[in-house]
Each structure stands twice: as C-alpha cells, then as structure tokens.
C-alpha positions as CSV (number, residue, x, y, z in Angstrom):
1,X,97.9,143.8,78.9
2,X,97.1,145.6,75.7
3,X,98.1,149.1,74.5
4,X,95.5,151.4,72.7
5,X,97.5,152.1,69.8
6,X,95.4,155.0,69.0
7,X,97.1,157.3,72.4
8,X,99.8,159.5,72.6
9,X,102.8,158.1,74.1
10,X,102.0,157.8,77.5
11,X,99.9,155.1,76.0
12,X,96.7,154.1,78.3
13,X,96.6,150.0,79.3
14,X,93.7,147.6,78.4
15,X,93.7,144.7,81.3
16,X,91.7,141.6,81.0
17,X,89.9,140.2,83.6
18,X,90.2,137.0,82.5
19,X,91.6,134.7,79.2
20,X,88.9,133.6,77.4
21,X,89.5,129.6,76.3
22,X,87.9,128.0,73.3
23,X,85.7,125.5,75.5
24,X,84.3,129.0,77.3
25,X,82.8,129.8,74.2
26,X,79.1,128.5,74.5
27,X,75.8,129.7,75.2
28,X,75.9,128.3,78.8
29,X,79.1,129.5,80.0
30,X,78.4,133.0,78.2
31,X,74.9,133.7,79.6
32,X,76.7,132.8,83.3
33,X,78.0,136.4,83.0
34,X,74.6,138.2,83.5
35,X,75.0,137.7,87.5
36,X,77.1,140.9,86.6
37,X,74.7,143.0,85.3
38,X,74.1,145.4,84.5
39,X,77.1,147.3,83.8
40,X,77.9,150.8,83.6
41,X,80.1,153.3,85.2
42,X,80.6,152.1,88.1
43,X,80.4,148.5,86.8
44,X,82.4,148.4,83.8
45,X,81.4,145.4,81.2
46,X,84.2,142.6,81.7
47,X,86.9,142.3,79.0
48,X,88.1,138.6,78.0
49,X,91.4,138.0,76.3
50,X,91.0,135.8,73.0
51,X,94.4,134.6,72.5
52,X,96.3,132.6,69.3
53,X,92.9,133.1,67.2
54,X,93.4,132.6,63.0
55,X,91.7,134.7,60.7
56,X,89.5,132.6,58.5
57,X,87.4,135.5,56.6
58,X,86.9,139.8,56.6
59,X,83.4,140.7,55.9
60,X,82.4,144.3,55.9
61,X,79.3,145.5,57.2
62,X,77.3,148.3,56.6
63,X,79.1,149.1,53.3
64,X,82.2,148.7,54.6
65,X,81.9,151.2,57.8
66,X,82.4,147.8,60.5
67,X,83.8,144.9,59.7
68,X,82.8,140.8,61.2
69,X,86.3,138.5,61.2
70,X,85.4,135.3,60.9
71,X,88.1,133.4,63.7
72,X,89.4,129.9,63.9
73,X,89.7,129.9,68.2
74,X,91.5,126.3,69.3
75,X,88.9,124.2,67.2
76,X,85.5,126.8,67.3
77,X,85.1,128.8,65.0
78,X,83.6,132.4,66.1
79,X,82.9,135.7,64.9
80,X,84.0,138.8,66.1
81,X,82.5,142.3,65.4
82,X,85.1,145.2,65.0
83,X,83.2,148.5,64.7
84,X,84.1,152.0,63.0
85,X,87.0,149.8,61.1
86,X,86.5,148.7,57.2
87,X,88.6,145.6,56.5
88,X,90.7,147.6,54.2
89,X,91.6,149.5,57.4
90,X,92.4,146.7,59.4
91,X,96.2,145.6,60.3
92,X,95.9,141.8,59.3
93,X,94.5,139.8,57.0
94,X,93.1,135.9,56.1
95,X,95.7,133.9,57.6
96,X,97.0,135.5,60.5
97,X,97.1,135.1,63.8
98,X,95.6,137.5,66.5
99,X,95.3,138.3,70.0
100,X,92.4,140.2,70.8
101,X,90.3,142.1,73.2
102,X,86.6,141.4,73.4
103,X,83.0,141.6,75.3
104,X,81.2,138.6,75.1
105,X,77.3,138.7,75.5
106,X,74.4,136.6,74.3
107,X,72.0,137.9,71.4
108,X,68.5,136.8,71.2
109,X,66.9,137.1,67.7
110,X,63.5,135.5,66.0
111,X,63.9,133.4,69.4
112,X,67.6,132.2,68.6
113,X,70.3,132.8,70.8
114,X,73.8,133.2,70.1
115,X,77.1,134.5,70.9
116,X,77.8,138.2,70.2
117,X,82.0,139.3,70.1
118,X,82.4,142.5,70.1
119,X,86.1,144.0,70.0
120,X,87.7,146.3,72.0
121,X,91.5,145.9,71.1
122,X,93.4,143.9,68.7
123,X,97.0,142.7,67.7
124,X,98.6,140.5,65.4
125,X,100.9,138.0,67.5
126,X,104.2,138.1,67.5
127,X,104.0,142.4,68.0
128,X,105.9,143.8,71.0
129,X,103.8,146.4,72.1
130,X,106.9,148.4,73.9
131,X,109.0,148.3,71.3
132,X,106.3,149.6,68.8
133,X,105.4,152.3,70.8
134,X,108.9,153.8,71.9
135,X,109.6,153.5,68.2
136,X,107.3,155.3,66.9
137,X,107.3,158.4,69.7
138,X,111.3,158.0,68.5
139,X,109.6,158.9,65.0
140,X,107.6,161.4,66.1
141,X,110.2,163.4,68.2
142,X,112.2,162.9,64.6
143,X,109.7,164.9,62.7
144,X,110.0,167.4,65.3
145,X,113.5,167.9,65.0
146,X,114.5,166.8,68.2
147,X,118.0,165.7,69.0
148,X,118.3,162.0,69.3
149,X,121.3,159.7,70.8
150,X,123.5,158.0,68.4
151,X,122.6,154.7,69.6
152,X,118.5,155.6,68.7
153,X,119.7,157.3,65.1
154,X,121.8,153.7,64.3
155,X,118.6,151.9,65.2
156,X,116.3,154.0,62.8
157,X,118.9,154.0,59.9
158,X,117.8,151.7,57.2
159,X,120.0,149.4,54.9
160,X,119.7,149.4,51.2
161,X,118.8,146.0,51.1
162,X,115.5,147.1,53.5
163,X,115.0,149.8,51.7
164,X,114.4,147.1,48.8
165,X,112.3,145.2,50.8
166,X,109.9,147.0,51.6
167,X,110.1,148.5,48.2
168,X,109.2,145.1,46.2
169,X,106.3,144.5,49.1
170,X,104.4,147.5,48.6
171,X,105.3,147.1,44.6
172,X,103.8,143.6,44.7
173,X,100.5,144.4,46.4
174,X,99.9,148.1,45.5
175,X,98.7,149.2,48.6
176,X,98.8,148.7,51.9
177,X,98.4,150.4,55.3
178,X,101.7,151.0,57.1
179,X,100.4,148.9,60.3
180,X,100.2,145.7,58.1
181,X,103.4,146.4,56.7
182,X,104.8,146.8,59.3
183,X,104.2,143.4,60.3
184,X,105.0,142.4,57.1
185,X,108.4,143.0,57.5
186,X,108.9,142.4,61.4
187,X,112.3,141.6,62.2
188,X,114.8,142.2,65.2
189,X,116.3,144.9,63.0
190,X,113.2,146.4,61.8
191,X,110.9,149.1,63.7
192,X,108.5,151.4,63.1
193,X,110.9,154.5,63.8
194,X,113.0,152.8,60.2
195,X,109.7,151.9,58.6
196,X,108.3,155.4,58.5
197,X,111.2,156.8,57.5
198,X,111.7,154.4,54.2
199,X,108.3,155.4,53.5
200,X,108.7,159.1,53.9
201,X,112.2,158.9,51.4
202,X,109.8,156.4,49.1
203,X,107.0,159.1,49.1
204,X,109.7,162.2,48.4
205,X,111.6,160.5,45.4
206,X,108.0,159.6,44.0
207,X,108.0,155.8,44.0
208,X,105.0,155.5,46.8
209,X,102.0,157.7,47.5
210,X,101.3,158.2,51.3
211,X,97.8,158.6,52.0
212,X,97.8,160.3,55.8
213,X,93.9,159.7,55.9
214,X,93.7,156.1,55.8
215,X,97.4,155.5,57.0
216,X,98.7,154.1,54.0
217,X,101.3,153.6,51.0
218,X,100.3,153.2,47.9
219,X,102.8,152.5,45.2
220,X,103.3,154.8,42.0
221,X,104.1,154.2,38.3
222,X,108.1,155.1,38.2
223,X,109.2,155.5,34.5
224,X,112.9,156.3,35.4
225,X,115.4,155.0,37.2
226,X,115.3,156.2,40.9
227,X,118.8,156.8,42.8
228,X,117.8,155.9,47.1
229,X,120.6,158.2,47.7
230,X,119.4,161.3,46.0
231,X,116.7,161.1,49.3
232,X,116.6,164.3,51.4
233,X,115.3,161.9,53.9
234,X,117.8,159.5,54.2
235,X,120.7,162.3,53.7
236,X,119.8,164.4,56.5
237,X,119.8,161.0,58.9
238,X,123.3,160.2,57.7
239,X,124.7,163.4,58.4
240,X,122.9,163.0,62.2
241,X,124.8,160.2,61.9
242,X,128.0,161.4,61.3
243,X,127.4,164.3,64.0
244,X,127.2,161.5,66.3
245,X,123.6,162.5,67.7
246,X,122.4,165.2,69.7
C-alpha cells in the first residue's frame, strides 16, 4: 500500500490490484486488460505496482511542466510518465531505486503500438511510509506550538554532528528539495520531524534559503563564522527538553 504524500495526516491509501513483473511488460499481456474497459466511476482504471525499478534517465517534457523517467525494471527497460512534476521537483534522481504506482495501457501512433506508464504514486525504496508521515504531523503539531512528550522532543532533537551533515550535503550540491534530502540522509536516527527543524535553524542563522514554493533548501554564501548554538530554533527545543515535555 502506498500513502499519498500530498494529504493531511489522516493520510488516504493507494492499493494495487496487482504487482506488475518485468515479463508483464509487453504489448500482449498489456492489451489483455481492455476486457476491462472501459473504466470510469464505477469502474476505476486498475493500478499495478512496479516494484525495485532503477532510474536510468529524467527527461522533462513540455518545458519542464511533466517529466518521462527512463526505468531499468528486472532486465526491461520502460518509461514512465509523471505528470504536473518537473524533474527538478522530483524526490530521486539517476541511480535510485523506486517503487512506483502506475496505469498501464497501450498507445497506438502512425500505426505503432506501444506501452504507455503513467504514474499515480511514487517512492524511493527503503522509505517507511509510517514513520514519515507521523514525523512530519510531529513537525507540524511543533510549528503549532503544541505540547509534545519527552520521548517525541528526544527523537526530533538533532546532534551537532547531523546538524553538519546535512550542512556539507546541501553545501555540496547547492540545492535540493527537502524530500530528496531527506532520503539523502535516511538513518534509524534521522526523520523528517529533525530534518525540518535543522533546516528551519539553517534558514534563521542565514546559511540556507528555504524556498516554501518548490519545497526546497538552497544554500547561501556565509562570509562569517556561524555559531549552531546561537539558533532560536534549536534553543527553544532544548529548553522543551529540559521541561521534560508537555
């Protein structure tokens, strides 16, 4: 099952009705779907599960307003459309491995057929959906100024040498959206909660840029030396910390 990360905690659930394998992945077997035709309401288009796939190649389309990701699936190599996303906008990058969520269908063009992927939902592997969404509402209910337990206020309190790690990442590639990096620095220590909040103590003391349009930090010339513990951010957790939560 996959979570729209787009939602509001309750987040809504993506099912598939069934994992797509590499072998699946031909004309024949694709064009066997039109017995369930045609879909609408009250006969929703199926959804296949494309598991394990490695991005090969990003190639925007329609200057830049969709993008096509060329995939390595088993040994086939597809392509799968992701509209209303650039590729600057998109949480991976050549390299990575995906899950993904997708309607298959067959196009028919100058009398050639092939294989149209469409997208519907998308993940890098290794992401624990739960844990990334009860992290960030733990962000969110921060922001607010809600009182948190001690035990969630431990978990979201980051450690220098974090702090300089994510630091040096967005330093070394000037800009990137906060979904990537946050796969970037997945760890069992690390969550979105901690993440967000480096990058709000980064933005204050004027070493990032956070760009709430596009969802990402981009990294600022610093001429002086910056002390991490001059951060408003970071103080005010500490002294939640110290009060032992709620």
């Amino acid at each position: 099952e996959y979570a729209n990360k787009f939602d509001s905690m309750p987040v809504s659930e993506i099912t598939a009705d069934k994992i797509l394998m590499p072998e699946d992945l031909t004309i024949e077997n694709i064009k066997s779907l039109s017995v369930l035709e045609p879909f609408g309401a009250g006969n929703p288009e199926p959804l296949f599960a494309m598991s394990g796939a490695r991005v090969e190649r990003i190639v925007p389309l329609s200057q830049g307003r969709h993008s096509r990701v060329d995939v390595l699936y088993g040994k086939v190599k597809a392509q799968v459309l992701i509209f209303s996303q650039s590729p600057d906008s998109l949480p991976f990058v050549v390299g990575d491995i995906i899950d993904l969520m997708v309607n298959v269908s067959i196009n028919n063009y100058a009398g050639n057929e092939n294989i149209s992927i469409k997208a519907v939902d998308y993940r890098i592997r290794g992401l624990s959906q739960d844990k990334y969404f009860a992290a960030k509402d733990c962000y969110e209910k921060y922001l607010r100024g809600e009182n948190l337990p001690l035990i969630f206020l431990e978990k979201i309190n980051p450690a220098r040498d974090e702090l300089v790690k994510i630091y040096k990442y967005i330093n070394s590639v000037g800009e990137v959206s906060i979904d990537r990096l946050y796969m970037k620095m997945l760890s069992p220590s690390m969550n979105y909660c901690k993440l967000r909040l480096c990058i709000d103590a980064f933005a204050e003391l004027g070493l990032i840029k956070y760009i709430s349009s596009v969802d990402k930090a981009k990294i600022l010339p610093v001429k002086n030396r910056v002390n991490l513990d001059e951060s408003a951010v970071l103080k005010e957790l500490q002294e939640k910390l110290t009060k032992g939560g709620y």
